[in-house]
N, C-alpha and C positions, 0 to 999 in steps of 0.2 A: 484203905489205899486209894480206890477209888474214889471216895466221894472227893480225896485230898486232890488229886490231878484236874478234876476239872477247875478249879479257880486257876491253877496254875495255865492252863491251857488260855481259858479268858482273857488271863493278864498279857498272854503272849500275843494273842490276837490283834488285843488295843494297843499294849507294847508297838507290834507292826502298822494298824492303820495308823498310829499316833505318829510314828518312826514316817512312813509314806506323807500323810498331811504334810509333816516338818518338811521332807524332801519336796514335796509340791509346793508348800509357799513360798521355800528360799529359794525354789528354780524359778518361780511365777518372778519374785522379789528378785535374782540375779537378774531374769530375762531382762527387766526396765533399765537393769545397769546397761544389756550388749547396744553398743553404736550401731546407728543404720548408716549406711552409703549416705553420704551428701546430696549423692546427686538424684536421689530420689526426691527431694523437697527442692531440688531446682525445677522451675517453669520447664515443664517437657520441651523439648523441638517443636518448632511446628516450621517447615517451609513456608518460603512464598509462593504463592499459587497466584497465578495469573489467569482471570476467567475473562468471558467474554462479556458482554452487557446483557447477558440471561443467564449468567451464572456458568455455564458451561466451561469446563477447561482448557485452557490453553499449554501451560504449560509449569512446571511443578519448577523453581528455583533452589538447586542443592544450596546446602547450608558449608562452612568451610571447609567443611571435610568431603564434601563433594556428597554427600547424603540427602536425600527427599523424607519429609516426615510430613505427616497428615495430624489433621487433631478434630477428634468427634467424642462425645459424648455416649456413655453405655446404653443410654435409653433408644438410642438412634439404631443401634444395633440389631438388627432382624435375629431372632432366634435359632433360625436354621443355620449362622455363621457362630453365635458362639454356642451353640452343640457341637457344633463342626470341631471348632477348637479346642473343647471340652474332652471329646473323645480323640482328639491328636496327642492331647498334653497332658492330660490332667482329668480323668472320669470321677475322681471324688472328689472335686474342687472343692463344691459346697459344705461337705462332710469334715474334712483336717481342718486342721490347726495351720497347717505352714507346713506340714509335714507327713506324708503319706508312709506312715510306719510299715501299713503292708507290702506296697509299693519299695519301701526301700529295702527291707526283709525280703521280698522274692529276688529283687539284683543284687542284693549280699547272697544267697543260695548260688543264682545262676552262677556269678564270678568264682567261687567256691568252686562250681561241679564244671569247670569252663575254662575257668584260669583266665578270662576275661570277662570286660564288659559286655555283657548279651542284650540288657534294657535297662536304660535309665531311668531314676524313680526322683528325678526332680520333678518341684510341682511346679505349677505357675506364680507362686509365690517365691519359688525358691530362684525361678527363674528371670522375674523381676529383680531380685537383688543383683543376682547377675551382670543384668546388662547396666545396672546402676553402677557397678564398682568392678568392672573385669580382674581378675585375679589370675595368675599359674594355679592351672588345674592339678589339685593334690587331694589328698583326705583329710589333711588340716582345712584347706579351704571350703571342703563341702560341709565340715563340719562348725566354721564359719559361717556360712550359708543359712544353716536350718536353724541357729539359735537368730538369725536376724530374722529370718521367715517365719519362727515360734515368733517374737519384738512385734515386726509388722503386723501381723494377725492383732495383736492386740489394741494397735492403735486405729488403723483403719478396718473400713469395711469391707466384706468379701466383695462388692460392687467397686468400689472403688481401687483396689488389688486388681479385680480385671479390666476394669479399665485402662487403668495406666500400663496394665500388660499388652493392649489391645495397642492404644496409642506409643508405645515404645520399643515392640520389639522388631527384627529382622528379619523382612521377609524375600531380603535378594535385592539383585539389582538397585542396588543403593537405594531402595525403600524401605523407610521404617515409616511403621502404621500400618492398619490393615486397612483404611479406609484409601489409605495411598497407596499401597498395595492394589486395592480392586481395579481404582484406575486406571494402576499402569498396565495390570496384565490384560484387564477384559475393557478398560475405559468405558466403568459402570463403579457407581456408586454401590457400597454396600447391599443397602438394602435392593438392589437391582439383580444380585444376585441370584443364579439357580441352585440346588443343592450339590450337583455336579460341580461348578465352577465353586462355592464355600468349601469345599471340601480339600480344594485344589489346594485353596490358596492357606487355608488351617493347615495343608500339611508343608508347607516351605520353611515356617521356622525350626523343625528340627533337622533340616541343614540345607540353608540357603543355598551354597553354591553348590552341594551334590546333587542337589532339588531344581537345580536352576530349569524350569520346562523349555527355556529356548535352548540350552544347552544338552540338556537331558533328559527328554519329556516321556524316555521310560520308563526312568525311575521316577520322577515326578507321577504318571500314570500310575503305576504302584503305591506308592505312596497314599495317593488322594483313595485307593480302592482300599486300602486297609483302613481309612478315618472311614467309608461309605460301610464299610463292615462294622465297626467297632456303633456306628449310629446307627445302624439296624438293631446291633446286640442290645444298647440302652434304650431300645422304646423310641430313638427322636428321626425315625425316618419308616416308615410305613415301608413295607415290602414292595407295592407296584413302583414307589418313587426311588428306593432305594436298585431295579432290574433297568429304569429307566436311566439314573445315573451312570451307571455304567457303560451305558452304548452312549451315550449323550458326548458328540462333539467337543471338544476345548477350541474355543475361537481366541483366539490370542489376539490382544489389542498388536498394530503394530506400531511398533514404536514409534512411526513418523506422525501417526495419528494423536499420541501422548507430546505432539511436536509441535503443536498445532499454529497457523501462522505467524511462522517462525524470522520470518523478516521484520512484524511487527512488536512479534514479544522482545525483538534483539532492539528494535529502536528505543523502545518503553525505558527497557531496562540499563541503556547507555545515557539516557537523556534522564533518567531521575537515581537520586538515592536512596537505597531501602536500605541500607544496612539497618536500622532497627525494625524494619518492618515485617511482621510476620502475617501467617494466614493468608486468607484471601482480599486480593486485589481485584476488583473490580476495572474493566476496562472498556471502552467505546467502541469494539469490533464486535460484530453478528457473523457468528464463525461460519453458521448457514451463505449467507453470502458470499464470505470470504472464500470458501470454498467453491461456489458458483463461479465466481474471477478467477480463483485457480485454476479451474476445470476451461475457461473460455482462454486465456492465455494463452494453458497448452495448445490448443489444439491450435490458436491461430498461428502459434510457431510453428505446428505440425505442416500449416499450408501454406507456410513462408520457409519453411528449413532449406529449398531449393533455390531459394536467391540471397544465400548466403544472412539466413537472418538465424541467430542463436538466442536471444535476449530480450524481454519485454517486461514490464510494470505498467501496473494498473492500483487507481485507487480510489474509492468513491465514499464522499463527504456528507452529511446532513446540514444543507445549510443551515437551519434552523440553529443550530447548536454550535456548527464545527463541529459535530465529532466524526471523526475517524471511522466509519462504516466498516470499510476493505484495505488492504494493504496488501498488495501480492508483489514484492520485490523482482523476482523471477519464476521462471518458465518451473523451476525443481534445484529445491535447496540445497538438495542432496547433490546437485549435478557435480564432475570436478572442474568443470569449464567455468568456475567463477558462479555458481550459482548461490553462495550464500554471500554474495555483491547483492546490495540492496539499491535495485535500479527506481525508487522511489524516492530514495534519497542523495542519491549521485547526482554529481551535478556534471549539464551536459548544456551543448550547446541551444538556445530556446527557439531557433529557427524564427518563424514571423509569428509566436506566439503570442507575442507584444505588443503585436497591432491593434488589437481593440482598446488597449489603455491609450494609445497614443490617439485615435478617433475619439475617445470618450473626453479625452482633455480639450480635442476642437470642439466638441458640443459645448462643454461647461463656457466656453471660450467667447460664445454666441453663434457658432458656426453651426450648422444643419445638416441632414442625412441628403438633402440637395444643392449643398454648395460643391463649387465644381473644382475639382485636383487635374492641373494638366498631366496627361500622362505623355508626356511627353519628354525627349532628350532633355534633361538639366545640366549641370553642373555646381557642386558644389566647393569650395575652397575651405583646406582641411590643412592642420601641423603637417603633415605627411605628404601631400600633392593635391591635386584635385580628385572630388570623388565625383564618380559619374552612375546612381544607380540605373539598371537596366534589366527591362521584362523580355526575358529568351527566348519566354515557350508563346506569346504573339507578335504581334505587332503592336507597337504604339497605339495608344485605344483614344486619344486625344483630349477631349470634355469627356471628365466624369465624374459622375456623381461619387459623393462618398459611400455613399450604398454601397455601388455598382462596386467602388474602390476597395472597399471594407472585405466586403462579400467573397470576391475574387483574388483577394489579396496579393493586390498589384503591388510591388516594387516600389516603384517610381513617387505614387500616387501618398503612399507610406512617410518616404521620405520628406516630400514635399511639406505632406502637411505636420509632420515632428519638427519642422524648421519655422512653420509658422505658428507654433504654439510658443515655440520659446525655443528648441533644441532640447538637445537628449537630458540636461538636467531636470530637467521639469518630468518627462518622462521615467526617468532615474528614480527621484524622487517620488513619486505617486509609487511604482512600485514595491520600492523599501516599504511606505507606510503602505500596502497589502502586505506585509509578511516576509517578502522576496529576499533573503537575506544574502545572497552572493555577487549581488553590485557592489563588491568594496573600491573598487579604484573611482578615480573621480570623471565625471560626463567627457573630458576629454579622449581620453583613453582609447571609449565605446563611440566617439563620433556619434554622427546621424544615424549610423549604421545600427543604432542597438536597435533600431525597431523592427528589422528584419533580418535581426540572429548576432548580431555582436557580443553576443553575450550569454554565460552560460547561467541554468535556472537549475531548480530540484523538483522533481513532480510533483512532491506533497506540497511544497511552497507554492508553487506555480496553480497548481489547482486551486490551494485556498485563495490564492489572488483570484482567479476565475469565481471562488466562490463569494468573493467580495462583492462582483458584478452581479453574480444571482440574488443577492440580499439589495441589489440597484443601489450599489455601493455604501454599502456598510460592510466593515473590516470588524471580524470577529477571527482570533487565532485558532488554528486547530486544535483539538483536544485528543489525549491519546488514553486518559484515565476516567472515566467514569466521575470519581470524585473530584477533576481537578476544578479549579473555581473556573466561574464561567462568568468573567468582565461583558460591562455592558459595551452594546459595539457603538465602534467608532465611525462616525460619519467623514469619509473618504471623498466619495465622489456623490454630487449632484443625481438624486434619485429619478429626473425626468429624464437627463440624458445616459443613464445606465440605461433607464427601459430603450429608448433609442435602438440603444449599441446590441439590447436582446434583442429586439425585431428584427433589426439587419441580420444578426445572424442566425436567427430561423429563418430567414426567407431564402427560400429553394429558388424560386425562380430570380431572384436577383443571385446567385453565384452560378446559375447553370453554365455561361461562357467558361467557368473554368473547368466547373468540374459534373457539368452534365445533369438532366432530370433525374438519376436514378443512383447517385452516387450512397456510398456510406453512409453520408451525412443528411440523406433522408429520410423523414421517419414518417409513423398515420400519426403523430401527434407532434407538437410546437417543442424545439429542443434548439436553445443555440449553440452552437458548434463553430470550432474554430483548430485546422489543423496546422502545421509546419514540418519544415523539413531541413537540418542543416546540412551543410556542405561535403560535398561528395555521397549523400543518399548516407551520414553517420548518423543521424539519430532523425527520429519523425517522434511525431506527437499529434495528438486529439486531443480538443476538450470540448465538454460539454453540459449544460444544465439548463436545469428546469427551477423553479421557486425551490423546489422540496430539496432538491440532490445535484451536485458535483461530480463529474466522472473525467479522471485525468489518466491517459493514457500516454506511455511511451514505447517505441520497439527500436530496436538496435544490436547494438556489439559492443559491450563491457571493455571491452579491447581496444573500439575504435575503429574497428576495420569497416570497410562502408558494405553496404548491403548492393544487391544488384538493382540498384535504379527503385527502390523499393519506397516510396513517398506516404506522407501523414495518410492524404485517401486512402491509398493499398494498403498501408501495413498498419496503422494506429487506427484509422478509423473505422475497420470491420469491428473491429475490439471495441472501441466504445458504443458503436450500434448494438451488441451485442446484450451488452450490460445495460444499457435502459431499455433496451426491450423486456431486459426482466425485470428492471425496478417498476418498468411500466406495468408491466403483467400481475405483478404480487405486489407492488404498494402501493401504485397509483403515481400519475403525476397531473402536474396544471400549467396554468402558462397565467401572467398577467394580466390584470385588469388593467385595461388604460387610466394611468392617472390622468386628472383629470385637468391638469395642465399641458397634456399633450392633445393636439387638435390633425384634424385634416383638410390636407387643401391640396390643390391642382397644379402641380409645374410643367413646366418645359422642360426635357431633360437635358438642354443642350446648355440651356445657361442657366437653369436652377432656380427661374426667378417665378414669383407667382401668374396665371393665366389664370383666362374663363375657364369654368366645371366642361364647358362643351367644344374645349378648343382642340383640333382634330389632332396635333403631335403632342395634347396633355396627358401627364400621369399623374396619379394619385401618390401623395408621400405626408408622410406623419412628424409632426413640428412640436417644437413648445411653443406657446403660447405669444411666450416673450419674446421669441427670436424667430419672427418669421422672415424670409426672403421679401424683395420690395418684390412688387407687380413691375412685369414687362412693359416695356414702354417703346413705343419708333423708334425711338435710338438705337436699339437692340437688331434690328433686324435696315436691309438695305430696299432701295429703290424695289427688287426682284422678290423679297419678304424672304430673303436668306438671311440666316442668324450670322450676325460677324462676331469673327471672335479677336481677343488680343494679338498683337504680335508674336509673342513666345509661341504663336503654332506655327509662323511661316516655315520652318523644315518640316515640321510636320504635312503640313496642307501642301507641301511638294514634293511630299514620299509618296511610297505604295501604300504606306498604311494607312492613307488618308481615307474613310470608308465614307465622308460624311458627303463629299461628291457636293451638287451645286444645292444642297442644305445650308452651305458657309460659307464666308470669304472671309479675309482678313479684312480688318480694318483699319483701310485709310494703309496698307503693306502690298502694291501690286507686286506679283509673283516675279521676281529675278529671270531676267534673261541672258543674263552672262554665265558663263558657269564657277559656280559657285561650290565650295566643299561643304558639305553640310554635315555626316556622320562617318567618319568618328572626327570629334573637335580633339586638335591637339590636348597633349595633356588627360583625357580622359581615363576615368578607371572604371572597369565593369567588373560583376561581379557572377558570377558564375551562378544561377539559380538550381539549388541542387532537388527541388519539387518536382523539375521537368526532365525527362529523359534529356542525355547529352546529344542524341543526334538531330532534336530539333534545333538548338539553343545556336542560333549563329546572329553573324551581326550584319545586317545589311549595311551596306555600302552607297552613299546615297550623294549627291550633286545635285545642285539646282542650276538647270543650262542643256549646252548640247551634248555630244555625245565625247565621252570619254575612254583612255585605257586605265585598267589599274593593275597598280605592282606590288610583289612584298618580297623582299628575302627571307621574311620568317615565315610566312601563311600562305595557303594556296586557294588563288582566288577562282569563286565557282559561281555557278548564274543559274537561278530557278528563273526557267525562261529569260528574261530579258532583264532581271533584278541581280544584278552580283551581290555577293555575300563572301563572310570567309567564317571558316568551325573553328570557334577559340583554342587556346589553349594557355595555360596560365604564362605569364611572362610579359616581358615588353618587346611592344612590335611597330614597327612602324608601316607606312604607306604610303606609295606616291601615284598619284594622280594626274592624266595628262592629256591636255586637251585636243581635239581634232586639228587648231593650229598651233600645237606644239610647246601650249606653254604649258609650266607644269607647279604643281603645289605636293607638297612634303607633309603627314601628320604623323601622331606619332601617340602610343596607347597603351596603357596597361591592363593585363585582366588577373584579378587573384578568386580565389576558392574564399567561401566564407567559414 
């Protein structure tokens, strides 16, 4: 009986493995039949990431669904993040199949002795199908689950399973990726990681929003201390690192920091199309910087918030390139006073920003830094009346150089010479070709007026115009992308009279009349500079550069409300001091070599014309070559060796403003002894210079002859000592005039705001 039982038992045996084999191949052989998710073999996510031009982040672009994804490779991955993960999810990753049979056998027990869910025994495989194909959570579905997680296991590799687990799952706050993830929360890459903060972030995908640390950072706290337990229990955290983790601070990125110059990522990303472009984007901002101009903004609005100033933009360019260095829209984008308004790109009024193009076009012209602009009372005939530009904050300054003119950015001196190049289209034009793209109506429009503010400009366009001049007129567009193509530049302006137009406006001692030895706009190294200010103190501006760099500033009220008397010097131009003092300090800067078509020689400053090196009223002034002024000659000067000047001075030379005393006389014009009305000429318009505080800006009242009354229904007339004057105000006014016997003259004036 015995010996008969044992073959019977044998057979049973093999019966069984033979019966199990069968069962194993036709389950191996089903499993090739189960479908996987589709969207496992789709190209993962990956946002668009906006960096800086060192790589550093700016900012992460959701995908349609309002979502951030990352995409990094497993090898990149520091090991203390995926143990971290390992012991959150999945501790026998490398051991299963797809399927953690002990794992799911202890949460069938627990459910059992519990009548619920106690611990979940999906793996990281099971949990990749998952977010591939979302389902109604059932027991049909888990059991969907494991026969595609047994499938997957067979096709790919356990590297490549966690990786795509790594790059595709949920870790909150609309990041998916853990590499986008580290960003957001610590803004630190992966591998930057401590084992405190991996720990943190491995523990968010088992429930992102109950896990959320900004929401709920005690249970996240907990959370991350049971993944620091469970990494001590497998060996992958030493006991001193593991006592350390747990006192170890969580420094949360703030979110604004994951924000990063947020007026320029918004320009970027309005001005170009990514719809198909994913990854990272490369950009032309050095966030170091940018932050520097953020940091100097605020504070200058800190020391301007009491004269009604709330808003400022700043933005500094490589000439070399165009690109885009700094972009600081406003003071705080967060503000709700209009602070995600990108005053960089707004367009506002340009004050007399303009001037140095319209001096750079009298150069090209043959005109010189010592040809002479009367500053004196003009009139111009305009569609609309007569225009009459006018300097508030002096007197009539008479012969002057273009220097002196440029420098101190006279009114008058502006106008004159934009009528002697041709008018405002010639002007118009030169700045279009800089870039300037909000001159759309035609030169008529803007009058002569556009060169001292008729006209509204955008910082970043205005600065690249200015950066046109730092390249000594060469136009290259600005760049906002890193990769965007980079055209060879275009030849604008005449390279000897840009250098020109740089020397004038480095030279400190030729603007001190307006704006003093010690003003903003001087520096211990060579910077040209040029401020404005439009009307009623609404917007100022700075600009400034060197060969290397561009720095455009503006400060104001997005609103338009005007500031309290608050001018380009006071409020733009501490800010641009600022910022080259630190380009100066960390990158260097230089100043021009003379070309070598520019020469020097000795003038007269009264009429521009060349003298001896040793002649006692000469000064030294820098020429092209081509265009020099003739040499003085007797004609030029009288019997007494006083300089005569044109007629068009005689109101002048019998005003108070007259400073030049028996240096001049007119020529071949004896001085009027009848009385005579000389300012204001009927018809006149003045314009309101809003650089100058209001309670200088008045209009003297001026006769040539004897002694007069004067009257107004509109204005009340008042007398610094012995000089009457009246304090404008916008509107038409008239004035009559009347002489000691009784006869009288009638004029009659307008004044408007610019």
């Amino acid at each position: 009986m015995g010996a008969s039982k044992t073959p019977t038992r044998r057979t049973r045996f093999w019966r069984i493995a033979l019966a199990m084999l069968v069962l194993f191949v036709v389950g191996q052989l089903a499993l090739r039949l189960v479908p996987l998710p589709a969207g496992l073999f789709a190209p993962p996510a990956s946002s668009l990431q906006l960096t800086d031009r060192h790589g550093q982040s700016l900012r992460a672009v959701p995908d349609e669904a309002r979502r951030f994804h990352g995409r990094f490779v497993l090898a990149e991955a520091p090991d203390i993040f995926v143990h971290a993960t390992l012991a959150a999810e999945d501790k026998r990753f490398w051991r299963h199949a797809g399927v953690d049979w002990l794992a799911a056998a202890r949460a069938g027990k627990d459910w059992l002795m519990h009548g619920r869910v106690v611990s979940g025994a999906s793996t990281i495989t099971q949990q990749l199908i998952k977010n591939a194909e979302p389902r109604p959570r059932s027991l049909r579905t888990k059991l969907i689950e494991a026969a595609q997680a047994l499938r997957l296991e067979q096709i790919w590799s356990k590297q490549r399973i966690l990786e795509e687990y790594l790059n595709r799952i949920d870790y909150g706050n609309l990041c998916h990726g853990a590499d986008t993830a580290a960003r957001f929360y610590f803004d630190k890459s992966l591998t930057a990681l401590s084992p405190a903060e991996a720990a943190l972030l491995a523990a968010l995908p088992n429930g992102p929003a109950r896990l959320n640390p900004f929401r709920h950072p005690q249970r996240a706290r907990a959370r991350q201390r049971l993944v620091l337990e469970r990494m001590r229990q497998n060996g992958w955290l030493a006991e001193a690192e593991f006592q350390r983790s747990l006192t170890e601070p969580l420094r949360f990125n703030d979110a604004r920091r994951a924000f990063a110059a947020p007026h320029f990522a918004d320009l970027i990303l309005a001005q170009n199309d990514f719809t198909d472009r994913h990854g990272s984007v490369a950009t032309t901002l050095d966030l170091e910087l940018n932050r520097f101009v953020e940091h100097a903004v605020r504070d200058q609005l800190g020391r301007l918030r009491e004269r009604r100033v709330n808003h400022a933009a700043a933005v500094v360019l490589d000439n070399r390139t165009g690109d885009v260095l700094a972009l600081v829209g406003s003071g705080n984008f967060f503000a709700p006073d209009g602070g995600q308004v990108n005053g960089a790109w707004a367009a506002r009024s340009a004050g007399s920003t303009f001037k140095p193009f319209t001096y750079l076009l009298a150069l090209e012209r043959g005109d010189t830094p010592a040809t002479i602009a009367a500053d004196v009372p003009v009139e111009f005939a305009t569609p609309t009346g007569v225009f009459r530009p006018e300097n508030y904050h002096r007197r009539f300054h008479g012969p002057v150089r273009y220097r002196i003119a440029l420098a101190n950015s006279l009114n008058v001196s502006a106008v004159r010479v934009l009528e002697r190049v041709g008018g405002p289209e010639k002007l118009r034009r030169a700045l279009c070709e800089c870039g300037v793209t909000t001159l759309e109506k035609n030169s008529e429009h803007y009058g002569l007026g556009l060169t001292i503010g008729n006209a509204d400009a955008r910082l970043l366009e205005l600065a690249n115009a200015y950066a046109c001049l730092a390249r000594l007129g060469e136009h290259r567009p600005f760049r906002l992308l890193a990769t965007a193509p980079a055209p060879p530049p275009l030849r604008v302006f005449d390279a000897g009279a840009a250098f020109l137009v740089a020397d004038i406006l480095s030279d400190n001692l030729a603007r001190t009349a307006a704006f003093g030895t010690e003003s903003s706009l001087r520096f211990d190294f060579p910077v040209a500079c040029k401020t404005g200010t439009s009307s009623d103190f609404r917007d100022n501006w700075a600009f400034g550069y060197t060969p290397e760099f561009t720095v455009g500033v503006w400060v104001g009220n997005f609103d338009g409300k005007p500031m309290e008397r608050v001018s380009g010097v006071t409020g733009a131009a501490p800010l641009l001091h600022g910022i080259f003092n630190h380009l100066h300090a960390r990158r260097g800067t230089s100043w021009y070599a003379v070309p070598p078509e520019v020469v020097e020689r000795t003038i007269h400053p009264l009429t521009g014309k060349l003298v001896a090196d040793d002649h006692f009223d000469g000064v030294r002034e820098k020429f092209l070559s081509h265009a020099l002024p003739p040499m003085e000659s007797a004609a030029d000067y009288d019997a007494a060796a006083r300089v005569k000047l044109p007629a068009e001075y005689e109101p002048w030379m019998a005003s108070r403003d007259n400073w030049l005393g028996a240096r001049a006389v007119l020529a071949g014009w004896p001085m009027a002894e009848t009385v005579r009305l000389l300012s204001p000429l009927p018809g006149s318009v003045f314009y309101i210079d809003p650089d100058l505080p209001l309670s200088i800006q008045r209009l003297p009242l001026r006769v040539a002859g004897g002694a007069v009354h004067w009257e107004s229904p509109t204005l009340r007339i008042e007398a610094a000592g012995s000089a009457p004057f009246v304090r404008l105000s916008p509107g038409r006014h008239t004035l009559r005039v009347t002489s000691s016997d009784g006869r009288a003259q009638e004029t009659w004036f307008e004044v408007r705001e610019l």
